[in-house]
NUNUVEX-482751 format. One record per atom (N, C-alpha, C): residue in three letters; x, y, z. Coordinates in pm, whole numbers, padded with zeros to 5 digits, always signed. Atoms other than C-alpha are relative to their C-alpha. Layout:
N
ALAXYZ/...
***
This chain:
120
UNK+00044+00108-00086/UNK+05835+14224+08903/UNK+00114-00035+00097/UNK-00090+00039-00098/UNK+06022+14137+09228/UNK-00002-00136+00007/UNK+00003+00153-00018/UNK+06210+13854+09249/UNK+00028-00078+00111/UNK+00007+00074-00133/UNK+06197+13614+09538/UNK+00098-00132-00035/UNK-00080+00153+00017/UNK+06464+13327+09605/UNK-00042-00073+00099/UNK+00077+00080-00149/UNK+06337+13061+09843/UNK+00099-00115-00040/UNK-00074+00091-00035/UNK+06601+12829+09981/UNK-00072-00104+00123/UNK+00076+00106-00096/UNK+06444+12522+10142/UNK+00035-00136-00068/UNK-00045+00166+00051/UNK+06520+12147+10097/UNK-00139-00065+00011/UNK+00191+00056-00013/UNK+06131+12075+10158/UNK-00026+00047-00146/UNK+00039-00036+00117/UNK+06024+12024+09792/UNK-00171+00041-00017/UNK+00125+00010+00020/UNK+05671+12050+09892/UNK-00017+00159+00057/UNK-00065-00111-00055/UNK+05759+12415+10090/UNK+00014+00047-00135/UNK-00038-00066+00127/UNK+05922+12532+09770/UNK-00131+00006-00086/UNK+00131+00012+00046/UNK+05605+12436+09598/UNK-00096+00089-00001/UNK+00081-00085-00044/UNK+05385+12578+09769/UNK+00035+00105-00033/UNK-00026-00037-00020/UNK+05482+12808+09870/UNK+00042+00146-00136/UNK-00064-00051+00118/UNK+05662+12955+09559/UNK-00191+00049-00095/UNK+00086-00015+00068/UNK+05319+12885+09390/UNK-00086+00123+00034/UNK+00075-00073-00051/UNK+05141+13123+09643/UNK+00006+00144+00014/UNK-00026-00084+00032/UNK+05370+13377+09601/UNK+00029+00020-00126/UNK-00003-00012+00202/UNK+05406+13358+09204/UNK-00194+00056+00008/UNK+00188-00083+00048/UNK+04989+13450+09213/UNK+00000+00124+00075/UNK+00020-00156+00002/UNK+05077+13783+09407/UNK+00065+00061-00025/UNK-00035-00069+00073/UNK+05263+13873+09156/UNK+00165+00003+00035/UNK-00171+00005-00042/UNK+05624+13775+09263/UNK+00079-00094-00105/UNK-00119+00117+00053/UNK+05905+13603+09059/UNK+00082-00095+00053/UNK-00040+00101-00096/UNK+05982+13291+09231/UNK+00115-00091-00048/UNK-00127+00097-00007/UNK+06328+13119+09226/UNK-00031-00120+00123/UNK-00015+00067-00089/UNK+06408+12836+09418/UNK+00152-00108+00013/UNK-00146+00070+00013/UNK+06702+12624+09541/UNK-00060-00101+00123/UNK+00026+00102-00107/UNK+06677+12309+09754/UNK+00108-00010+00069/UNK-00133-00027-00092/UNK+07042+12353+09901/UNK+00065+00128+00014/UNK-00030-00171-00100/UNK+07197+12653+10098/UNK+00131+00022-00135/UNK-00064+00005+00138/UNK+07485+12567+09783/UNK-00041+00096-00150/UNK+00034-00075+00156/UNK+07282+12656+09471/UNK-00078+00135+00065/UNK+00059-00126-00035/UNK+07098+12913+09696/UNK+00132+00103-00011/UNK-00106-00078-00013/UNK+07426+13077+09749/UNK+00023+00044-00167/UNK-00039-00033+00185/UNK+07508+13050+09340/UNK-00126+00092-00062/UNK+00100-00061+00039/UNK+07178+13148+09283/UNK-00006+00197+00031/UNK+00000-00145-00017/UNK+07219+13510+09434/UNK+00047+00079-00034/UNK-00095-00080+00110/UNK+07501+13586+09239/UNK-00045+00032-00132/UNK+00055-00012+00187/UNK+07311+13520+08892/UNK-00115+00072-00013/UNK+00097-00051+00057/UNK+06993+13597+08918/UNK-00074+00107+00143/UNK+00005-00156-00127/UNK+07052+13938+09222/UNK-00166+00008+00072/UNK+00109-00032-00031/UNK+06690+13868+09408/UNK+00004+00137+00089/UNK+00021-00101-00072/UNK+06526+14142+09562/UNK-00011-00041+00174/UNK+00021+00050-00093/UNK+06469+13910+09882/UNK+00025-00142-00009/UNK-00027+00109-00042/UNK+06537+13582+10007/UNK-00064-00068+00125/UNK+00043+00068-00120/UNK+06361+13318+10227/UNK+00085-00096-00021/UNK-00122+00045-00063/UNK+06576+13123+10393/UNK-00036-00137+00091/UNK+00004+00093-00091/UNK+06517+12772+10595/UNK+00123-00030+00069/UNK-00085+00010-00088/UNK+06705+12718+10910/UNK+00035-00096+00017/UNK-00056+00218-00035/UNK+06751+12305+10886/UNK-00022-00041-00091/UNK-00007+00124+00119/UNK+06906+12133+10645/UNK+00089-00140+00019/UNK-00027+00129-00085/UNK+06984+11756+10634/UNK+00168-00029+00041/UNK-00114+00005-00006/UNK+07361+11817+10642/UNK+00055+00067+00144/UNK-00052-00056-00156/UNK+07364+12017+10961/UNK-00146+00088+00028/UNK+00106-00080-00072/UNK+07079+12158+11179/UNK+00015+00136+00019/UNK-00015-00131+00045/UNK+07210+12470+11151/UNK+00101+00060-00109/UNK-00054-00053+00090/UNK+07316+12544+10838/UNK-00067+00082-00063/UNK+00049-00123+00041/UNK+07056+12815+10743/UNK+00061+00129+00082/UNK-00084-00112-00109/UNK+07203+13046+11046/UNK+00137+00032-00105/UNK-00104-00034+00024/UNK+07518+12993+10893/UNK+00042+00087-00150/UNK+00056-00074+00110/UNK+07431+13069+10551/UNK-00062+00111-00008/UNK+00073-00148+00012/UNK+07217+13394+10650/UNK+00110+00091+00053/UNK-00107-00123-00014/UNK+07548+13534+10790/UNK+00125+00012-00148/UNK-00087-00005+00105/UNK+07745+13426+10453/UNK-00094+00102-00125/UNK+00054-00047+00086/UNK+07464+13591+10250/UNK+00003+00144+00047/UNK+00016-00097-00043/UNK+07448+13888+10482/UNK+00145+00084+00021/UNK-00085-00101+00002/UNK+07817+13968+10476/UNK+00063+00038-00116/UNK+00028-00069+00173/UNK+07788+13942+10061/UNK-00073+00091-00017/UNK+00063-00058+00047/UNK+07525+14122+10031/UNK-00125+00075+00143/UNK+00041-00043-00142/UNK+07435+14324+10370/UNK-00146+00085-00039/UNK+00150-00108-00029/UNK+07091+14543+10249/UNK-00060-00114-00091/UNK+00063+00039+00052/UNK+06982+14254+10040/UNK-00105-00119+00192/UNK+00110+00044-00124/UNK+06634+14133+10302/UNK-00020-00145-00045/UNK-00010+00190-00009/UNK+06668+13784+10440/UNK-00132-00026+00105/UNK+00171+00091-00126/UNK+06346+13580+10624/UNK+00080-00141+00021/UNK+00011+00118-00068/UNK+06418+13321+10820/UNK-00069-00094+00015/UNK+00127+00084+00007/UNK+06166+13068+10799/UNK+00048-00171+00061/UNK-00066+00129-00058/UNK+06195+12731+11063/UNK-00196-00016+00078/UNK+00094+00065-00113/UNK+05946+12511+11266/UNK+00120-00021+00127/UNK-00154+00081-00102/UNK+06281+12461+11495/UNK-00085+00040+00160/UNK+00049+00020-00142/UNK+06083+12599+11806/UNK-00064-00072+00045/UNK+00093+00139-00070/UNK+05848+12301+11812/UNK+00088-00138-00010/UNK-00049+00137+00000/UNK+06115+12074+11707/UNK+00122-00063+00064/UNK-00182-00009-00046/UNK+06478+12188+11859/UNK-00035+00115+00117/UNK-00046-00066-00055/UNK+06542+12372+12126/UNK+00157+00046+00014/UNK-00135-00103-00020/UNK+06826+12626+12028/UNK+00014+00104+00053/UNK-00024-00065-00071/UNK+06974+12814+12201/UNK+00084+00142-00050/UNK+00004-00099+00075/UNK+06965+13179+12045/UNK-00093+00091+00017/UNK+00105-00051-00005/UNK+06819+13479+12028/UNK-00044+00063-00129/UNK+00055-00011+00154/UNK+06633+13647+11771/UNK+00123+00149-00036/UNK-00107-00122+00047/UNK+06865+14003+11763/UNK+00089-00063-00087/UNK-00182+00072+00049/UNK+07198+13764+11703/UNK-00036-00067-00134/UNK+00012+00040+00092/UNK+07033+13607+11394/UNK+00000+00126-00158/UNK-00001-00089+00090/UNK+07127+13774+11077/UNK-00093+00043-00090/UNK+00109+00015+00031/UNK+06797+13835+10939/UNK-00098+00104+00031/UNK+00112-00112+00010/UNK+06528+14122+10862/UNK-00148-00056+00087/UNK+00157-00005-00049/UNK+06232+13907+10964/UNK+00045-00216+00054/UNK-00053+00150-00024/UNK+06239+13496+11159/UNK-00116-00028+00034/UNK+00144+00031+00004/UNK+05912+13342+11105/UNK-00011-00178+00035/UNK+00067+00166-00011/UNK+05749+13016+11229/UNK-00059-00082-00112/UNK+00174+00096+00078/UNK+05592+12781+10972/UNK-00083-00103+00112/UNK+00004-00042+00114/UNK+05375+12734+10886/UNK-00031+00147+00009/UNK+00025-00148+00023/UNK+05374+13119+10764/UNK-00130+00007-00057/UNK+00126-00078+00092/UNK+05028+13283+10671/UNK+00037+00090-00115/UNK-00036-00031+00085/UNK+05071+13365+10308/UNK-00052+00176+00015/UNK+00043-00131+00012/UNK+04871+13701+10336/UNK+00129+00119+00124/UNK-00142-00064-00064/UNK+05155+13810+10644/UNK+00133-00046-00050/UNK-00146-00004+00044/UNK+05454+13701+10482/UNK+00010+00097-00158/UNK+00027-00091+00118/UNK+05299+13878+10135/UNK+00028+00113+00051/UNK-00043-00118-00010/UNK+05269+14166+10348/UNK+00131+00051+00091/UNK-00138-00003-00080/UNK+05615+14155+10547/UNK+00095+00039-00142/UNK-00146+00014+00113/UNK+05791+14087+10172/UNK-00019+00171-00058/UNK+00019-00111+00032/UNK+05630+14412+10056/UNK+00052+00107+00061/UNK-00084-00066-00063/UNK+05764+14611+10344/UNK+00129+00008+00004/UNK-00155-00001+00011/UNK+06104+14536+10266/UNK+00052+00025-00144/UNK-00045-00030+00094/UNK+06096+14550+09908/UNK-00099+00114-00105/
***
């Protein structure tokens, strides 16, 4: 069973979310700070990682975190997951982000099911 880590500070996100991918057959971790997400990857080695781009300590501290996870662990597949284009205008492009896949929520569970599959 592949395991999935989902870093998000939205407990209702994690929730979900987690729940929707635990019924197609995924092993769902979760962490509400970019902190225990970080600890978390060391212990329990997911096969993938979703990733939120805004947390309440800094608006971009998922960016910064997908390059600390990506220069630990460079073939392990990171998703990006933000509403930031309806809510921020940053200034970035999608190449420069360290990241396999950078998705809008809300994500359609049946395309992010089949995005996670393509990578793992």
């Amino acid at each position: 069973m592949s395991k999935i880590l989902i870093i998000d500070d939205d407990l209702d996100i994690l929730e979900t979310m987690g729940s929707l991918l635990e019924a197609e057959g995924f092993q769902i971790h979760s962490a509400e700070t970019v902190e225990k997400g970080l600890e978390m990857i060391e212990t329990i080695a997911p096969d993938l990682v979703l990733l939120d781009v805004m947390f309440p300590e800094k608006k971009t501290r998922g960016f910064e975190a997908a390059a600390q996870i990506k220069a630990g662990h460079p073939k392990l597949p990171l998703f990006l997951l933000t509403a930031i284009n309806r809510e921020y205008a940053f200034d970035f492009n999608k190449e420069d982000v360290p990241a396999e896949e950078f998705l809008n929520k809300p994500v359609k569970i049946d395309r992010l099911v089949k995005l996670i599959r393509n990578y793992i």
